[in-house]
N, C-alpha and C positions, 0 to 999 in steps of 0.2 A: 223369836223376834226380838226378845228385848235382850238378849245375847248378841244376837247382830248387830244392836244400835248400839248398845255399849262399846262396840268392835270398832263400830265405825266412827264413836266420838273419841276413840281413845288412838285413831289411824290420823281424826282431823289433829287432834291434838299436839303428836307427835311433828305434822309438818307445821306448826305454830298458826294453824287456824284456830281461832277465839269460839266462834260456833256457829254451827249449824241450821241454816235459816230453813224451815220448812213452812208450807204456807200456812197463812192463818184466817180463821173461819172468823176470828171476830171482827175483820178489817174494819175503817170505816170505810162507807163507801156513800158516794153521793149520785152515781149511778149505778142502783140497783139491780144487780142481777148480769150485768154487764161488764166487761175491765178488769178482770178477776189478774190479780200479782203478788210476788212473795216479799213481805217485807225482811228488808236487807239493812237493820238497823246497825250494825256497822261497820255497811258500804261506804263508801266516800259519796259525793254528789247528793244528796239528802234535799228534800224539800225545804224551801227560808222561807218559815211564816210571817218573816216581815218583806219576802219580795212579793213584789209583782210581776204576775205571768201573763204575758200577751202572745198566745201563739195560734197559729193559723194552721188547720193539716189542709195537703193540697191533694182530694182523692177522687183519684179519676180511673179509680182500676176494678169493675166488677167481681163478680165472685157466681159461686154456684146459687141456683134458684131455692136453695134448701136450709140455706145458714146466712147469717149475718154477714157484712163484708170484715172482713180481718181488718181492714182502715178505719170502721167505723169504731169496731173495738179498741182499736189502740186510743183514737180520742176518748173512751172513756177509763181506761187506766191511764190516761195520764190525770183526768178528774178525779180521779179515786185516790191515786198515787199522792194528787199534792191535797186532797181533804185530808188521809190519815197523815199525811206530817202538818197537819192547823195552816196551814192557805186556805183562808176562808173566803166564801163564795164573791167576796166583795175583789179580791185580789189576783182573780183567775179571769181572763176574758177568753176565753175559748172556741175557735169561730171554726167549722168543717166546711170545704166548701166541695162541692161535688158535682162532676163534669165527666163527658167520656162516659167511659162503658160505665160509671158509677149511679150513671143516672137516674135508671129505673128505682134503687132501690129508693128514693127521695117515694114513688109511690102508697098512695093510699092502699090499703086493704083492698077497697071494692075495685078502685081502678088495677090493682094488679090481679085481681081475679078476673078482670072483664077482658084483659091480655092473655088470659089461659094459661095463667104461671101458676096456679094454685090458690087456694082462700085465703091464704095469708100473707102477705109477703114478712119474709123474713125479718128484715129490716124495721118494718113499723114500730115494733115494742123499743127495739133499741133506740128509733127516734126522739119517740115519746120521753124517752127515760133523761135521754140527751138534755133535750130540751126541758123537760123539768128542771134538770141540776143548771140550768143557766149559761149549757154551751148555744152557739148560733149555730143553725146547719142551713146553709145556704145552696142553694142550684144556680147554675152558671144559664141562664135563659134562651142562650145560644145551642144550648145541649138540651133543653127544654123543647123550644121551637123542632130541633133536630128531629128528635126522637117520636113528636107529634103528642105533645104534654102541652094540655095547661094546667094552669095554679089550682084550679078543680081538682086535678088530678093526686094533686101531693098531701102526704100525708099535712092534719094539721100544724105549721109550727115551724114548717121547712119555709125558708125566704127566698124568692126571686131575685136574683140580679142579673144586669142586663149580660154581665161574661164573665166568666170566672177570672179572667186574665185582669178584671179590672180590681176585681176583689180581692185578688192575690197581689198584686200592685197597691193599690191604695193600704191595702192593711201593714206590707214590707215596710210601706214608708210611714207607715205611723207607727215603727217601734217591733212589731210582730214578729217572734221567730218561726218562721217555714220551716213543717216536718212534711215529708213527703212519703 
């Protein structure tokens, strides 16, 4: 093995790559357990611990009953992403808003088990975790009403609004970049 890696730093070498990013275990990370990424310290594009980030994911796309939605993941490597470059929590406003087949996963534990999906829904830890590090994860009320949810039903910490199209609007216009 460590004749390979020598092989293979000595092949990056040769095309004038600097080195070799493999992931690393000690990340910071501000959603635990979730957002997992390889730091690419010298990639271009790098986290400005003196910007401010206002970004909004627009996810409206489910996933399998078994795992977490891939959208929700991504909003937290980007949490993670800009803790380990020092964007400190004050500097990140980070808002999911969720509509469309996205919506069950907004789901409590007991209300996705009283739907016959399993005891747990997938999604809930990830919420929770969300929401601890001081992202918003919003539902669109429309896709709520839809689907035959109320606010009882959601895990704690998930916010109501009355359509996602308003939240996704009002947030463009106040500065926010849309990842979709």
């Amino acid at each position: 093995m460590k004749a390979v890696l020598s092989a293979l730093v000595l092949a990056f070498g040769a095309l004038g790559v600097s080195a070799v990013a493999l992931p690393s275990q000690a990340q910071a990370q501000t959603v635990v357990g979730y957002g997992a990424f390889t730091a690419l310290p010298d990639a271009g594009e790098q986290p400005d611990a003196g910007r401010d980030y206002r970004v909004i994911f627009d996810v409206a796309q489910g996933g399998p009953d078994d795992k977490p939605l891939k959208s929700l993941d991504r909003v937290a490597r980007l949490a993670n992403l800009l803790e380990a470059g020092g964007v400190t929590g004050e500097r990140r406003k980070i808002v999911a808003v969720l509509h469309g087949g996205a919506t069950l996963a907004t789901l409590s534990d007991a209300a996705w088990a009283a739907r016959g999906k399993g005891e747990v829904n997938p999604n809930s830890a990830l919420i929770r975790a969300l929401v601890a590090a001081g992202v918003q994860v919003r539902l669109c009320g429309q896709s709520m009403v839809a689907n035959g949810l109320t606010p009882a039903d959601l895990e704690p910490g998930v916010q109501v609004d009355t359509a996602a199209m308003m939240t996704l609007i009002h947030h463009q216009q106040a500065g926010y970049a849309l990842i979709l």
